[in-house]
FIKOLZA-1660 file (N, C-alpha, C; in steps of 0.1 Angstrom, whole numbers, plus 5000, padded with zeros to 4 digits):
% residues 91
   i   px   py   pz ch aa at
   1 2553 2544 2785  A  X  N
   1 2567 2545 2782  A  X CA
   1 2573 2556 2792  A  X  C
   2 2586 2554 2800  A  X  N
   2 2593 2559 2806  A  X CA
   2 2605 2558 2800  A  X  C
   3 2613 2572 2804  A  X  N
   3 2623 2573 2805  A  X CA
   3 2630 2571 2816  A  X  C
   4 2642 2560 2820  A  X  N
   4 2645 2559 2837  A  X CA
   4 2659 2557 2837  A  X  C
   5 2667 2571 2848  A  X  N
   5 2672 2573 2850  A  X CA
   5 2689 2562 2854  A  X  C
   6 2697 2562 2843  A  X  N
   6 2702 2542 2853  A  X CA
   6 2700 2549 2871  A  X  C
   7 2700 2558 2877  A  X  N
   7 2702 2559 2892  A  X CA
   7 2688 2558 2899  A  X  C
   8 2676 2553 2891  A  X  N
   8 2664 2549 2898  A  X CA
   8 2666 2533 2896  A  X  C
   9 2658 2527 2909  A  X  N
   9 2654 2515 2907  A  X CA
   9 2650 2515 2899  A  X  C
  10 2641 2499 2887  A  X  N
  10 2632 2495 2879  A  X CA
  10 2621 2494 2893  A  X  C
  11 2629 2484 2903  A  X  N
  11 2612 2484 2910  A  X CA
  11 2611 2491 2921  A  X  C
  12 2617 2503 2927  A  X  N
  12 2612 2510 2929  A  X CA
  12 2603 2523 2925  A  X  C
  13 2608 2522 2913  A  X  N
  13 2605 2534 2898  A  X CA
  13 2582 2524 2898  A  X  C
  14 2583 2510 2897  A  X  N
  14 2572 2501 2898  A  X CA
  14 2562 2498 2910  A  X  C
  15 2572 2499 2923  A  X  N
  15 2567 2505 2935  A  X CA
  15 2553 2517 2931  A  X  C
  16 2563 2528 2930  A  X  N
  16 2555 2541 2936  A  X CA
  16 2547 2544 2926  A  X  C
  17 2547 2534 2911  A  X  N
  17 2532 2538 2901  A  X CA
  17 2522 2529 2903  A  X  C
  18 2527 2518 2910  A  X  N
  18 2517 2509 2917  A  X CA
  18 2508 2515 2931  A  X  C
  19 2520 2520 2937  A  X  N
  19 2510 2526 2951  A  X CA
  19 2506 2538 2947  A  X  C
  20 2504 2545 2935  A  X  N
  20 2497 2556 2937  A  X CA
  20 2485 2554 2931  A  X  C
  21 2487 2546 2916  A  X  N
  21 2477 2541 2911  A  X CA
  21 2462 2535 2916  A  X  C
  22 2469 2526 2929  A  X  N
  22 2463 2520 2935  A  X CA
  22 2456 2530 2942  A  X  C
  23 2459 2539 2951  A  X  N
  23 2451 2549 2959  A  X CA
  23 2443 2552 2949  A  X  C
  24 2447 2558 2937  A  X  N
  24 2436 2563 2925  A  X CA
  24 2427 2555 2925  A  X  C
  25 2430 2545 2916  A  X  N
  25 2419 2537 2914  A  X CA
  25 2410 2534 2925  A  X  C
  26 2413 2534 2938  A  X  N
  26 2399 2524 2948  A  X CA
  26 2396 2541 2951  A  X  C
  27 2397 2549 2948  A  X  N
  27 2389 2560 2953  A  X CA
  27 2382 2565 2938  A  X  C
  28 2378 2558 2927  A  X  N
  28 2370 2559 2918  A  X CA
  28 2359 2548 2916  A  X  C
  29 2352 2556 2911  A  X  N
  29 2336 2547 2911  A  X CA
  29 2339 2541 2897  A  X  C
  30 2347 2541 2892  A  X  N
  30 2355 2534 2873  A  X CA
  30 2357 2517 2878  A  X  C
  31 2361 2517 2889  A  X  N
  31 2368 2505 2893  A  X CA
  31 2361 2501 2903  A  X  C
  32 2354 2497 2910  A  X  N
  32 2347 2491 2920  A  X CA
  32 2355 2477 2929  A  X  C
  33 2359 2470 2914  A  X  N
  33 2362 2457 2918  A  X CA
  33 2375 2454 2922  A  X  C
  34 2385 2469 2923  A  X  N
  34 2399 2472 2921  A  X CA
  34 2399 2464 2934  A  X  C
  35 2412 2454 2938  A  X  N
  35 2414 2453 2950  A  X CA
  35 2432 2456 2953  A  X  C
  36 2436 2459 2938  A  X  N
  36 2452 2463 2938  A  X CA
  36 2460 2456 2930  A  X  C
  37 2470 2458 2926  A  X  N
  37 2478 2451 2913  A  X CA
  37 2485 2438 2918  A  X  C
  38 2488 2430 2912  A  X  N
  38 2493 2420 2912  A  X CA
  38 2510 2422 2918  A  X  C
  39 2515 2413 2923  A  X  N
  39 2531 2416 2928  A  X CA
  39 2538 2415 2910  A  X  C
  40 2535 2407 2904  A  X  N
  40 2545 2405 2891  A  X CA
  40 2547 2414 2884  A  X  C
  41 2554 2422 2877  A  X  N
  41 2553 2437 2864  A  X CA
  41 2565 2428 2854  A  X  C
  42 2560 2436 2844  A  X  N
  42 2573 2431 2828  A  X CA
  42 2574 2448 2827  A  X  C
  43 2589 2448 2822  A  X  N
  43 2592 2460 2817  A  X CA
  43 2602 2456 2804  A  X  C
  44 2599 2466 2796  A  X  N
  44 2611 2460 2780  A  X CA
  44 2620 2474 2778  A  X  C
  45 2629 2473 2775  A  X  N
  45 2638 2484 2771  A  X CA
  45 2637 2485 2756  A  X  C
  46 2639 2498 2746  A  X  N
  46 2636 2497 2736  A  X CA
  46 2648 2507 2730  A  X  C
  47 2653 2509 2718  A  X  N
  47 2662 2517 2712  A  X CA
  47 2656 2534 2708  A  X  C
  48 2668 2541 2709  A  X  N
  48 2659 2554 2708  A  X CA
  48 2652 2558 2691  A  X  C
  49 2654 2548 2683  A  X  N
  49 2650 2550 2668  A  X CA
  49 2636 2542 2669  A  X  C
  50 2630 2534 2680  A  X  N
  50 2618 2530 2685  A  X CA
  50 2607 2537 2689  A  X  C
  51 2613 2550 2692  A  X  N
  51 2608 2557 2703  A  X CA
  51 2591 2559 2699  A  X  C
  52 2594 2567 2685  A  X  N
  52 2584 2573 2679  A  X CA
  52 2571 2560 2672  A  X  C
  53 2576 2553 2671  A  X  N
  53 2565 2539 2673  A  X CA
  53 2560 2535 2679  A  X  C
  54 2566 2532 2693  A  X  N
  54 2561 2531 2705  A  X CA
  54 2549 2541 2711  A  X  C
  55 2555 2551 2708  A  X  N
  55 2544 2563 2715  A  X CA
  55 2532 2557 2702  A  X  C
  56 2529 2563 2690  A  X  N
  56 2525 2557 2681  A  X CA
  56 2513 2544 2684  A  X  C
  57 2520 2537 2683  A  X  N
  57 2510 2526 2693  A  X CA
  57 2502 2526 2703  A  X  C
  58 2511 2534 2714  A  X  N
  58 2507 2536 2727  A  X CA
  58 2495 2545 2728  A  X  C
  59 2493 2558 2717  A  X  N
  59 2482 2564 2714  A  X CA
  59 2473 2556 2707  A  X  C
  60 2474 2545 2700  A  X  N
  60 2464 2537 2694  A  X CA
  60 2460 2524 2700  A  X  C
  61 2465 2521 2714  A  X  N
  61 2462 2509 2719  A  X CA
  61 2449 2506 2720  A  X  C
  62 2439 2513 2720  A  X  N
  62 2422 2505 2718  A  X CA
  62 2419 2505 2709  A  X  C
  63 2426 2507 2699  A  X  N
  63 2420 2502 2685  A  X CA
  63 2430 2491 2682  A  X  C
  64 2439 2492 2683  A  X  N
  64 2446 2478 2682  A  X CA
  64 2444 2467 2692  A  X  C
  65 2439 2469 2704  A  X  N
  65 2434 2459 2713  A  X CA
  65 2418 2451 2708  A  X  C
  66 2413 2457 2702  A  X  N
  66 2402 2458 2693  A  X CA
  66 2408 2440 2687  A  X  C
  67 2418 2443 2679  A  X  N
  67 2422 2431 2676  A  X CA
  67 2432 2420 2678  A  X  C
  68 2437 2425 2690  A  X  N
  68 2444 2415 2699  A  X CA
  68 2445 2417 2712  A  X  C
  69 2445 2411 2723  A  X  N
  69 2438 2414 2733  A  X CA
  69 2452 2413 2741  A  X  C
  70 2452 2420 2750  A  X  N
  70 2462 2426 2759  A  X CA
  70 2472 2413 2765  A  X  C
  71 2464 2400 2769  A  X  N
  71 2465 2391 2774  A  X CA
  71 2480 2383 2767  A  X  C
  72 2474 2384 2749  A  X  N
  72 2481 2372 2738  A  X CA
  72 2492 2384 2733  A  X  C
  73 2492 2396 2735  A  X  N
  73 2500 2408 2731  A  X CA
  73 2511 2403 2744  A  X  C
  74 2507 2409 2756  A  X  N
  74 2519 2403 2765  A  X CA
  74 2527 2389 2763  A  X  C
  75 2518 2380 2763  A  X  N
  75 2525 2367 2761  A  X CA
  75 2536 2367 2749  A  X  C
  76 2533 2371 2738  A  X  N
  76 2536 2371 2726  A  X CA
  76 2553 2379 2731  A  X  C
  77 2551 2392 2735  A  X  N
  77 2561 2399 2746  A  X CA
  77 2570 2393 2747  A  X  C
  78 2568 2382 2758  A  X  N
  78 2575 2376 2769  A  X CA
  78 2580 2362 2763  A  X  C
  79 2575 2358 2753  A  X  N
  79 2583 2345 2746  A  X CA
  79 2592 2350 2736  A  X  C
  80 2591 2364 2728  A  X  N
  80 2600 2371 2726  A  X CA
  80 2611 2374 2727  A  X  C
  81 2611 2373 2739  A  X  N
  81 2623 2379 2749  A  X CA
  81 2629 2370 2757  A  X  C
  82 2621 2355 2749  A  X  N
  82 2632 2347 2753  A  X CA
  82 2631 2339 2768  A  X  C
  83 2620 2347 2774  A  X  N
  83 2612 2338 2788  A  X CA
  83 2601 2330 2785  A  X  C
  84 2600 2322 2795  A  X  N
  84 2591 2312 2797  A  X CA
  84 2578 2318 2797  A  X  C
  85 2567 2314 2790  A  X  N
  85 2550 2324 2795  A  X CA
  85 2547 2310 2805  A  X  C
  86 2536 2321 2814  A  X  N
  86 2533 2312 2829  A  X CA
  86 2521 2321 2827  A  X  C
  87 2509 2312 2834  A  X  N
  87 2495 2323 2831  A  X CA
  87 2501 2330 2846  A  X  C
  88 2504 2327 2852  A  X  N
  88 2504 2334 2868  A  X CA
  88 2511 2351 2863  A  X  C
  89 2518 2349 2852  A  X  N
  89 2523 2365 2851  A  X CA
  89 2511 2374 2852  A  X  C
  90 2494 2372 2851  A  X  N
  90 2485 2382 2843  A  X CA
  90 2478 2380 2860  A  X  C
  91 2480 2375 2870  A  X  N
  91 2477 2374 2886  A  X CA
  91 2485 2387 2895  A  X  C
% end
């Protein structure tokens, strides 16, 4: 969860946590098989009476992935919201 500025891009704001992440990741032995993120990202905007749920979650996401899997969680997301699911979004 970010806070973002209206005077940042969304995808430049997506840019620069992609390219740093990316340096991170291939210079750890956690990820071997890293070859870099995919070009697609989702981002959701949320109301500020959400906030404290969200984090909430956000501290418990492996125990709640435990029982839904990151995959059918996004999808579920994205038809939500009223878009089309495409497996190419998780590429």
């Amino acid at each position: 969860m970010v806070g973002l500025s209206p005077s940042i891009a969304l995808s430049d704001l997506v840019r620069d946590i992609k390219q740093g992440s990316s340096k991170w990741a291939k210079q750890q032995d956690y990820f071997p098989n890293f070859r870099g993120w995919g070009k697609e990202y989702g981002a959701f905007s949320c109301s500020v009476r959400d906030i404290d749920s969200i984090i909430h979650y956000i501290n418990n996401q492996r125990i709640h992935h435990n029982k839904c899997t990151f995959e059918h969680e996004y999808q579920g997301m994205i038809e939500r919201s009223g878009l089309e699911w495409n497996e190419y979004r998780l590429t």
